[in-house]
C-alpha positions as CSV (number, residue, x, y, z in Angstrom):
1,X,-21.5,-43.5,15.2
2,X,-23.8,-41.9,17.0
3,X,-25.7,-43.7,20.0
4,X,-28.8,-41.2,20.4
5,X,-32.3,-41.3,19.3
6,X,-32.3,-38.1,17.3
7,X,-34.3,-37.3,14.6
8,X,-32.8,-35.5,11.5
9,X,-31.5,-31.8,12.1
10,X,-33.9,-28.8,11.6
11,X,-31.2,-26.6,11.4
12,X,-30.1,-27.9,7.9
13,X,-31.9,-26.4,4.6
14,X,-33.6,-29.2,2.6
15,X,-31.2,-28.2,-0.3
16,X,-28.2,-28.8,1.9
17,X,-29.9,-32.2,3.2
18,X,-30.3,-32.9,-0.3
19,X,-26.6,-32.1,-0.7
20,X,-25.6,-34.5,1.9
21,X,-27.3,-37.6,0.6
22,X,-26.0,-37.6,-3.0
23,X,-22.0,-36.1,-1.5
24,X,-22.4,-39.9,0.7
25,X,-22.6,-41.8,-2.8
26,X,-19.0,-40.7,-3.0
27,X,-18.4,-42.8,0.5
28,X,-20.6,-45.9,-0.3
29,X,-21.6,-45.9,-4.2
30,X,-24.6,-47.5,-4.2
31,X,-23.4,-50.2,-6.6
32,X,-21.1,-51.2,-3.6
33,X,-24.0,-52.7,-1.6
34,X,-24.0,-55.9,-4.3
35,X,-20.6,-56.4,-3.3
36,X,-20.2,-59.2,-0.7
37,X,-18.1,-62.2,0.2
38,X,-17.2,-63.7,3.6
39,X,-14.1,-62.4,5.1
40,X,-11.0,-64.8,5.6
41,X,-11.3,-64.5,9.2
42,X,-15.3,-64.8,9.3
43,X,-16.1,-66.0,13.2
44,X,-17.7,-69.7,12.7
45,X,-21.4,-69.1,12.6
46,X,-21.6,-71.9,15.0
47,X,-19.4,-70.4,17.7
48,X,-21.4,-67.2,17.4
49,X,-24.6,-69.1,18.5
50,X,-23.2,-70.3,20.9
51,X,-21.4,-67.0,22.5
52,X,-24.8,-66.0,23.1
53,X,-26.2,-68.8,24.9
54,X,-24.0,-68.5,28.4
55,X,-26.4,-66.8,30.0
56,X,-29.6,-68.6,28.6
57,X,-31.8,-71.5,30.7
58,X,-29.7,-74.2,29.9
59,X,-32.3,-76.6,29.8
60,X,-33.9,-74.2,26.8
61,X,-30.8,-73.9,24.2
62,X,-31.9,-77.3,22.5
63,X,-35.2,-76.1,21.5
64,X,-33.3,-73.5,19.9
65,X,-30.9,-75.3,17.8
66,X,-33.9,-77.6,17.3
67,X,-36.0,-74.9,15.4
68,X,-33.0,-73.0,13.8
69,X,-32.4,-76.7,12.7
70,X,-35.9,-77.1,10.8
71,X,-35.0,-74.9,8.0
72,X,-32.4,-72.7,6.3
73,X,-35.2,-69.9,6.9
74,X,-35.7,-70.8,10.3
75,X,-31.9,-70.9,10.6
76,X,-32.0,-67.2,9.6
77,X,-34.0,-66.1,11.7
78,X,-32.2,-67.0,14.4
79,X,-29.0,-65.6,13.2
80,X,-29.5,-61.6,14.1
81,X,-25.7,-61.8,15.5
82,X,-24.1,-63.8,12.2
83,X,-26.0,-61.2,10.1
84,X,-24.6,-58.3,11.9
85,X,-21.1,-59.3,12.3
86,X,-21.3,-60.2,8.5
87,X,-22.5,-56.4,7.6
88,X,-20.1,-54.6,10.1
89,X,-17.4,-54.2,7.3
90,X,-20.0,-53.5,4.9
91,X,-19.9,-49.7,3.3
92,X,-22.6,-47.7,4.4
93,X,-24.4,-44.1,3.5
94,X,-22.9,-42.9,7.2
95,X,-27.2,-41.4,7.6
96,X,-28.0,-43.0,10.9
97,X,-32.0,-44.0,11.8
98,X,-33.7,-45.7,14.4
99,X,-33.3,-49.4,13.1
100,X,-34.9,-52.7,14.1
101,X,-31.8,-55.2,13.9
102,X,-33.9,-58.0,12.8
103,X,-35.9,-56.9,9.9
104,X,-36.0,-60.2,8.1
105,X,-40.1,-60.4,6.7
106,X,-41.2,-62.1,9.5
107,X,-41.0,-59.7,11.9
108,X,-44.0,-57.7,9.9
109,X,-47.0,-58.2,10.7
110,X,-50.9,-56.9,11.7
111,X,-52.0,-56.0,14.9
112,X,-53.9,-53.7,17.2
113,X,-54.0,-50.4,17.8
114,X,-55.1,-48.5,21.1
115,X,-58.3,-47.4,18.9
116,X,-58.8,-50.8,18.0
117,X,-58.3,-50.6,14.7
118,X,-55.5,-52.8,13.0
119,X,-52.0,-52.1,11.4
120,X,-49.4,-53.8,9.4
121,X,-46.3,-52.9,10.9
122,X,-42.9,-54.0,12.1
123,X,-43.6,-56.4,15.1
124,X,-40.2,-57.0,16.6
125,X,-37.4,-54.8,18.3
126,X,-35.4,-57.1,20.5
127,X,-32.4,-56.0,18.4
128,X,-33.2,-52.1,18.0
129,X,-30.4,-49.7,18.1
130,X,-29.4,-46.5,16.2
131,X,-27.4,-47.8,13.2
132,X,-27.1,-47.7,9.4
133,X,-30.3,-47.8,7.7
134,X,-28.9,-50.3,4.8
135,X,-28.7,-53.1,7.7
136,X,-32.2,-53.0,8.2
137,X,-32.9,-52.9,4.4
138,X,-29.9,-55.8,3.3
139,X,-31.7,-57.6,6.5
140,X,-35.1,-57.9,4.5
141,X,-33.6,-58.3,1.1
142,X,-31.7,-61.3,2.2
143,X,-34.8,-62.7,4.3
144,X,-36.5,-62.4,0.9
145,X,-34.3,-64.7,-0.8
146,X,-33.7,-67.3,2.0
147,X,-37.3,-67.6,1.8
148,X,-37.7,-68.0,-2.1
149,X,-34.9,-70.6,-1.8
150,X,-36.6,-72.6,0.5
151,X,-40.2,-72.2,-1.5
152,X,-38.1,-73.7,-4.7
153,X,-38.5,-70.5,-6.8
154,X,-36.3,-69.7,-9.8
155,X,-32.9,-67.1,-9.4
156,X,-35.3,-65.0,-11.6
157,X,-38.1,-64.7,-9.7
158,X,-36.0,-64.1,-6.5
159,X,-34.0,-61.3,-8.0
160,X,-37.7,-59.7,-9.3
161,X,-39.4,-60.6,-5.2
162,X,-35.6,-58.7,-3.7
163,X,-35.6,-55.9,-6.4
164,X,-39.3,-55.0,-5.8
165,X,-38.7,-54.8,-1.9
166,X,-35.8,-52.8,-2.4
167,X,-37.9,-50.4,-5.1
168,X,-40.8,-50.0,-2.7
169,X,-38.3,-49.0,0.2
170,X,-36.1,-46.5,-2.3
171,X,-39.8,-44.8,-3.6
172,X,-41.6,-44.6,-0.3
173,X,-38.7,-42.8,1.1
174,X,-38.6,-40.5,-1.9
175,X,-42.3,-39.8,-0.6
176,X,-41.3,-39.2,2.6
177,X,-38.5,-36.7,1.5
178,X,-41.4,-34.6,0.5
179,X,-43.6,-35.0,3.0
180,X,-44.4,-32.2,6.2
181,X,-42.7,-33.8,9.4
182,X,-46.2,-34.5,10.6
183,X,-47.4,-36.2,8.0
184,X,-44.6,-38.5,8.0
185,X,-45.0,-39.0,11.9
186,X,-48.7,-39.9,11.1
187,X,-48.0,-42.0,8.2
188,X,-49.2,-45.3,8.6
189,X,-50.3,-49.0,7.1
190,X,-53.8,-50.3,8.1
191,X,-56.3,-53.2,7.0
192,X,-57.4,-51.2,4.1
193,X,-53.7,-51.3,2.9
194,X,-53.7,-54.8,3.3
195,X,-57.2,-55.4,1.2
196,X,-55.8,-53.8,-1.6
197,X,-52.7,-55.9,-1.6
198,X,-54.8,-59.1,-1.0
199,X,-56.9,-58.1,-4.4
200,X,-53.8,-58.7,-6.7
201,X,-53.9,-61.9,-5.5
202,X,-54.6,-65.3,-6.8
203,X,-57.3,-67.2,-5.0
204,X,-55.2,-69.3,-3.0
205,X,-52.9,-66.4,-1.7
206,X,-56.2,-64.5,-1.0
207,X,-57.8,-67.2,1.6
208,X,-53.7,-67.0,3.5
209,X,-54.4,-63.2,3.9
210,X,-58.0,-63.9,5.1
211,X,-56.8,-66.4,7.4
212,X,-54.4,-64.6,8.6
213,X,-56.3,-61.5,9.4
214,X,-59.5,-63.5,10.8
215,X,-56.8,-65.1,13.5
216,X,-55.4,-62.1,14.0
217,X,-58.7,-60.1,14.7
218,X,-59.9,-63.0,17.3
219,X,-56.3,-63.1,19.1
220,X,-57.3,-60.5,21.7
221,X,-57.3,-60.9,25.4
222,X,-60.5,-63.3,25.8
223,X,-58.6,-65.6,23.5
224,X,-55.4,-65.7,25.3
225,X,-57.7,-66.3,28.1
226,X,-59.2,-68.9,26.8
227,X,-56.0,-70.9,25.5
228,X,-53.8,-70.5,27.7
229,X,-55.5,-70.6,31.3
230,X,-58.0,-73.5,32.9
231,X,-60.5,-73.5,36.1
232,X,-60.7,-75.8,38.6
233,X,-63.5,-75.1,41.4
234,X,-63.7,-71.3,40.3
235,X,-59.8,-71.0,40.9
236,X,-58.5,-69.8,37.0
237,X,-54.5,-70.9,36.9
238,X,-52.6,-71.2,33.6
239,X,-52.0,-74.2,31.7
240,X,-48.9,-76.6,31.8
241,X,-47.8,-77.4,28.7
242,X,-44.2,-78.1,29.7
243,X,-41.6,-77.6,28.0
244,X,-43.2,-74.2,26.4
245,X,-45.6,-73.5,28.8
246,X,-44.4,-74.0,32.6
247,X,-46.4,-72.5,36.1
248,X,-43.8,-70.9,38.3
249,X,-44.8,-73.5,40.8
250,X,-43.7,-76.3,38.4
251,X,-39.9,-75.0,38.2
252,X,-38.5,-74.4,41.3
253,X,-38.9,-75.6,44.9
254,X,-41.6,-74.3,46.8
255,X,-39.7,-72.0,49.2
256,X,-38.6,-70.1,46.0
257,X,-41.7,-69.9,44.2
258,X,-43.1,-68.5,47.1
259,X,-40.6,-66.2,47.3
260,X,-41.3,-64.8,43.9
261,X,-45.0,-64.8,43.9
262,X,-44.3,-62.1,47.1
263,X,-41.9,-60.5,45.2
264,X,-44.5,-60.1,42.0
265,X,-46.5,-57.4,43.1
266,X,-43.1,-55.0,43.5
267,X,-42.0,-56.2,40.3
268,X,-45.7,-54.9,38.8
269,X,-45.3,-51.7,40.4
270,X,-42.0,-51.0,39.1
271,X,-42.9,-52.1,35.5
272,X,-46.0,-49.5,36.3
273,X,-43.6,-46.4,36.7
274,X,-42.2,-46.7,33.1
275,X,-46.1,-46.2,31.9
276,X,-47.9,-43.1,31.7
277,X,-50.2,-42.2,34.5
278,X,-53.8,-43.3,33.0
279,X,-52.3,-46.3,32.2
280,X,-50.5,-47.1,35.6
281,X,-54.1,-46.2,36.5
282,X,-56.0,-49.0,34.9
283,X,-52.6,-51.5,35.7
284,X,-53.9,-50.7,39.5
285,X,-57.2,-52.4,38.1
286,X,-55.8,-55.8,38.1
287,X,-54.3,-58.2,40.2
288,X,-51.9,-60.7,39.7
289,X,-53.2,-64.3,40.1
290,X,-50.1,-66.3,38.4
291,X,-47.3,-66.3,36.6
292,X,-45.8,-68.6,34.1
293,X,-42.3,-69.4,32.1
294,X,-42.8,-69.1,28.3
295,X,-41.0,-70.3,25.1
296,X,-41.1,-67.9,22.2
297,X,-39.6,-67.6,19.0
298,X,-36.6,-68.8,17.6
299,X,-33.4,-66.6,17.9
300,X,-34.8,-65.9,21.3
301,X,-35.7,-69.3,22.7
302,X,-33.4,-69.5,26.0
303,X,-33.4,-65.8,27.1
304,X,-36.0,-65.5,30.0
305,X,-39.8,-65.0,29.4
306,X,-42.9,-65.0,31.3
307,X,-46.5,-64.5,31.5
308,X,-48.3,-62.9,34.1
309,X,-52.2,-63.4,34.3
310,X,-54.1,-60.8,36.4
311,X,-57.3,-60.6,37.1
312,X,-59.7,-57.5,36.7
313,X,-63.5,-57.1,38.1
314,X,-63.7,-60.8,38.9
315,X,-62.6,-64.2,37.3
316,X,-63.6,-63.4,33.6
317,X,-61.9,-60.2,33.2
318,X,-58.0,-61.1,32.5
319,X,-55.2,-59.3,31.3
320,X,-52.2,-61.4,30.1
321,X,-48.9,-59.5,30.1
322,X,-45.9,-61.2,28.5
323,X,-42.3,-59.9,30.2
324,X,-39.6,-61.1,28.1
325,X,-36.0,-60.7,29.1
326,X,-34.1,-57.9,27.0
327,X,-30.2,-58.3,26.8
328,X,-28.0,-56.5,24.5
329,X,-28.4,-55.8,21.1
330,X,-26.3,-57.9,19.4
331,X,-25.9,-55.1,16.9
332,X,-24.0,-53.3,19.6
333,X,-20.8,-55.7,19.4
334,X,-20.4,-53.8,16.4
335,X,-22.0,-50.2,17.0
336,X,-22.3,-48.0,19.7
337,X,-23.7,-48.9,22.5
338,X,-27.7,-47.9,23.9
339,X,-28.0,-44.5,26.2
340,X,-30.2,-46.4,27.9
341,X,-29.0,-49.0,30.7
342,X,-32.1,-50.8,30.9
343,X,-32.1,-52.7,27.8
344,X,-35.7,-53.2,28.4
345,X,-36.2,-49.5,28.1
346,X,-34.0,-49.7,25.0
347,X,-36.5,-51.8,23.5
348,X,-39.5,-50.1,24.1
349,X,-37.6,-46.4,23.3
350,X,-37.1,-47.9,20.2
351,X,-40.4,-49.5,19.2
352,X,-41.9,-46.1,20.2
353,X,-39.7,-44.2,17.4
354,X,-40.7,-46.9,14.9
355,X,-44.1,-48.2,15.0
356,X,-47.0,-46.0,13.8
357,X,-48.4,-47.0,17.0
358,X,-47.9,-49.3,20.3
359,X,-49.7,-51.2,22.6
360,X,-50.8,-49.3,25.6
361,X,-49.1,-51.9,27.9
362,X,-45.5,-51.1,26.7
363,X,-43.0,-50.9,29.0
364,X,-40.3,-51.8,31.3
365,X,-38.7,-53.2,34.3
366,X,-35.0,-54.0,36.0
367,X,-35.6,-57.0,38.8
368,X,-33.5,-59.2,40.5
369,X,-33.7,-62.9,39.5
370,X,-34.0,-65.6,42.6
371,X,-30.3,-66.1,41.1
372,X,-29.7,-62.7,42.6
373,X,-29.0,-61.9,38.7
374,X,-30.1,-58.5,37.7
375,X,-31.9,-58.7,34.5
376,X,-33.8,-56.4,32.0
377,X,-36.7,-56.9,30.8
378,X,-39.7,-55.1,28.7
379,X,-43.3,-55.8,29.0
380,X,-46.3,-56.1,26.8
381,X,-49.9,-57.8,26.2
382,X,-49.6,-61.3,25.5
383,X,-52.2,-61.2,22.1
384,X,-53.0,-57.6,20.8
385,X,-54.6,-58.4,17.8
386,X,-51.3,-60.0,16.6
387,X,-50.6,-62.0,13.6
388,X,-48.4,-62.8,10.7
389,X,-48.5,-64.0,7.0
390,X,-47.8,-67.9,6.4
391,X,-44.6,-67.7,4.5
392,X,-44.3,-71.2,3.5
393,X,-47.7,-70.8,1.6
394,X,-47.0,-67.9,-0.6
395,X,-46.1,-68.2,-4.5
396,X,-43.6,-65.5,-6.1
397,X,-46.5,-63.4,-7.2
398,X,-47.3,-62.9,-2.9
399,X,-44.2,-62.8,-2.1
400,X,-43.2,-59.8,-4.2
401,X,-46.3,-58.0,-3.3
402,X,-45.3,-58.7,0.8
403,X,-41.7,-58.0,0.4
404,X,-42.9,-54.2,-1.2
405,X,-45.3,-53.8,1.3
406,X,-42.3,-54.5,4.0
407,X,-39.7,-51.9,1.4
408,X,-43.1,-49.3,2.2
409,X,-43.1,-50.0,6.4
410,X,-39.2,-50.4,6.8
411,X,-39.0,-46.9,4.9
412,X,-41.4,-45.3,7.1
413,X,-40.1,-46.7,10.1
414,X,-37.1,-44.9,8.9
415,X,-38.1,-41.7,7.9
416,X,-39.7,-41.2,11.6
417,X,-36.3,-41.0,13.3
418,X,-33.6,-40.2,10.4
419,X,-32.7,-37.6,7.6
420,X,-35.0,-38.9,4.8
421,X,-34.1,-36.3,3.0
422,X,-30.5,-37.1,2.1
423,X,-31.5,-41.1,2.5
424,X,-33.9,-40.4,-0.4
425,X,-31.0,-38.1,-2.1
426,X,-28.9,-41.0,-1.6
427,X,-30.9,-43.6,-3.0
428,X,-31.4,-41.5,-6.2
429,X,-34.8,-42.2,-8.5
430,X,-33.3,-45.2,-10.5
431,X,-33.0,-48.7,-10.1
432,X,-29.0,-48.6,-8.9
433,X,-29.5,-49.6,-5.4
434,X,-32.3,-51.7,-6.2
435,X,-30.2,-54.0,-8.5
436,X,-27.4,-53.6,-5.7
437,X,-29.4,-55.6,-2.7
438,X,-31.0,-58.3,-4.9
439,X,-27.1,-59.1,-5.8
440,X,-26.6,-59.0,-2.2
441,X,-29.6,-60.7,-0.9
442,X,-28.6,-63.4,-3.4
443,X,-25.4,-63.5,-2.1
444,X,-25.8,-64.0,1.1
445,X,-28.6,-66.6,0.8
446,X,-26.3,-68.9,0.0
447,X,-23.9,-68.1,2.6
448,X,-27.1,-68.6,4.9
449,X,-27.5,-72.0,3.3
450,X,-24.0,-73.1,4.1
451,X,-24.3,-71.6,7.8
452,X,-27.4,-73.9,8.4
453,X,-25.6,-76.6,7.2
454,X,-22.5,-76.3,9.7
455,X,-25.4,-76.2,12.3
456,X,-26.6,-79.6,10.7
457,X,-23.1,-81.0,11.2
458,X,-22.9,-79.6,14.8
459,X,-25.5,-81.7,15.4
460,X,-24.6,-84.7,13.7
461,X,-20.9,-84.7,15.2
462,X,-22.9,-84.0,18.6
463,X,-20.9,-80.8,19.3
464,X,-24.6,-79.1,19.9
465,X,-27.6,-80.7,21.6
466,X,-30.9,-80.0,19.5
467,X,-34.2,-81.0,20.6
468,X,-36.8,-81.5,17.6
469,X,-40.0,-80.5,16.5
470,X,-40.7,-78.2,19.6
């Protein structure tokens, strides 16, 4: 497969792109994406964990297994690399987009937009690489499912939740197929979207979405601020809240902390040259006060992140930036690799194609670690406006209205970087492929459920340290 960020070909007719997508059904029928099992020689999902965790803090990998522990969804979550080795044999279309390697529902989400409005959009691109649209797609189905298992909700109501996901990604791209190439680059998700989702809902699913966007509106810059920093005789330095939270100071001797505090201001300058010049501009605003280790997520828990608090005008006026480490895709055991060596700029290249639109902090650097370890990272705000639906709270009703909404945003994520065209030729106008990935999703759920539970046994048979409730 390719490894470039291309969009679709202008030098094709529509007819002949047309052609393309309904000649691939002879390739990959799209009944054949209901059609899974585990190979005979599947890698233990255990051991493929824990190939990734060589070159992670030791001292973090616990807390991961701990939170992959808490839940057969959390367990998911985590499991990017068992997902895509599982889908590598899978048949696909051969139509190539920009894809998010992680698209489980999850990784959706609001946030804010350099005009400060607010979008729902995919939130996560750790994982991004050119690759087979249905990855992305099978990735949310099966998220979908996992989910309803662990709510308790019937196989019925499951298969309707999947096959509504799956319908609002097949339709929206069908829209797309007919829309000018601007229009789709435009196309977008915001609040108002949101409201009118929030309006089919029951009252209790209605005050989750409220709650959710009210926290996501207030989690700006000021809050982050506010949280995550404290003052002591008009000196502002960031919390400790070991072992999530920890000051540079507070993990490594003083000699070497000094030694990256000096070291910071390069490493600030070189993130500033992957950012376009008005924003390198206001970077050269703010200087850097302190830096701190953080613990995020779940899959990621381990790999390296930090946050770096500047100060602006004076000691009320902070930016936060978050720089968390970017390795490879684990997609590309399994595709081609990136054209870009910094993974970091791999990651950002990527979220660019896909999202309607970015923070204005984006970017990336390449530094050497006190370890002398070169590593990749990319760069953001901490809080833009950021937030995400409580999953454990919804009822099948939300949940199918979410998982379309997801089907709409994957699908024009999509069409921004691939050949709609023939992927809405491909997917045809009835309900073939739809039926397809809730057999799938279902499918693999419960291979998900007996993954999580050779994690469980890991534990128990202490062949994996976990720490809990982190």
């Amino acid at each position: 497969m390719s490894n470039m960020l291309l969009p679709a070909s202008t030098a094709a007719t529509v007819s002949e792109r047309v052609a393309l997508g309904k000649a691939a059904r002879r390739r990959a029928p799209r009944t054949s994406h209901g059609d899974w099992e585990p190979a005979a020689d599947r890698p233990d999902p255990v051991g493929l964990l824990q190939s990734q965790e060589g070159a992670r803090v030791p001292e973090l990998v616990p807390i991961r297994h701990g939170r992959m522990l808490a839940s057969e969804f959390s367990f998911f979550r985590g499991a990017a690399l068992g997902m895509a080795s599982d889908l590598a044999p899978t048949p696909t279309s051969g139509i190539e987009v920009q894809i998010c390697g992680d698209a489980h529902l999850s990784n959706f989400g609001v946030f804010g937009t350099p005009e400060r409005g607010m979008l729902f959009d995919v939130n996560d691109f750790d994982e991004t690489l050119a690759g087979p649209w249905e990855w992305d797609v099978k990735r949310l189905a099966a998220s979908l499912a996992v989910a309803g298992r662990d709510r308790g909700f019937t196989d019925q109501e499951r298969a309707d939740i999947v096959g509504a996901a799956a319908r609002s990604y097949r339709t929206a791209m069908r829209t797309f197929a007919g829309m000018s190439n601007l229009d789709v680059w435009y196309g977008k998700q915001d609040v108002s979207v949101i409201e009118t989702w929030r309006a089919q809902m029951g009252k209790r699913e209605k005050r989750v979405v409220e709650t959710t966007l009210t926290k996501a509106q207030n989690r700006d810059h000021l809050a982050a601020f506010a949280k995550l920093t404290t003052s002591r005789g008009g000196v502002v330095r960031l919390r400790d809240e070991h072992p999530l939270i920890t000051p540079l100071e507070n993990l490594m001797d003083p000699g070497a902390a000094e030694a990256m505090r000096r070291s910071l201001q390069g490493t600030l300058d070189a993130y500033a040259s992957s950012l376009p010049l008005d924003r390198q501009r206001l970077l050269k605003t703010f200087e850097p006060a302190q830096m701190a280790r953080k613990v995020v997520g779940v899959g990621s828990v381990g790999t390296r992140c930090w946050i770096v608090l500047l100060l602006g005008r004076d000691a009320t006026d902070p930016l936060i930036l978050q720089a968390k480490e970017a390795e490879p895709s684990v997609l590309e055991r399994y595709l081609a690799p990136s054209p870009f060596d910094p993974h970091g700029q791999r990651v950002v290249e990527g979220q660019r194609l896909m999202q309607a639109a970015g923070d204005i902090l984006l970017g990336w650097v390449r530094v050497n670690g006190i370890d002398g370890e070169r590593r990749d990272f990319y760069v953001r705000q901490l809080w833009d406006h950021k937030g995400s639906v409580d999953i454990a709270g919804m009822v099948p009703r939300g949940m199918g209205l979410y998982g379309e909404l997801c089907g709409w945003t994957l699908a024009r994520a999509h069409a921004r970087s691939g050949d709609r065209i023939a992927i809405a030729a491909y997917l045809g106008s009835g309900p073939t492929f739809d039926t397809a990935i809730a057999r799938f999703a279902e499918a693999y759920a419960e291979q998900n459920e007996a993954d999580h539970q050779a994690l469980v046994d890991a534990h128990r048979d202490g062949r994996i340290e976990a720490t809990l409730g982190v």
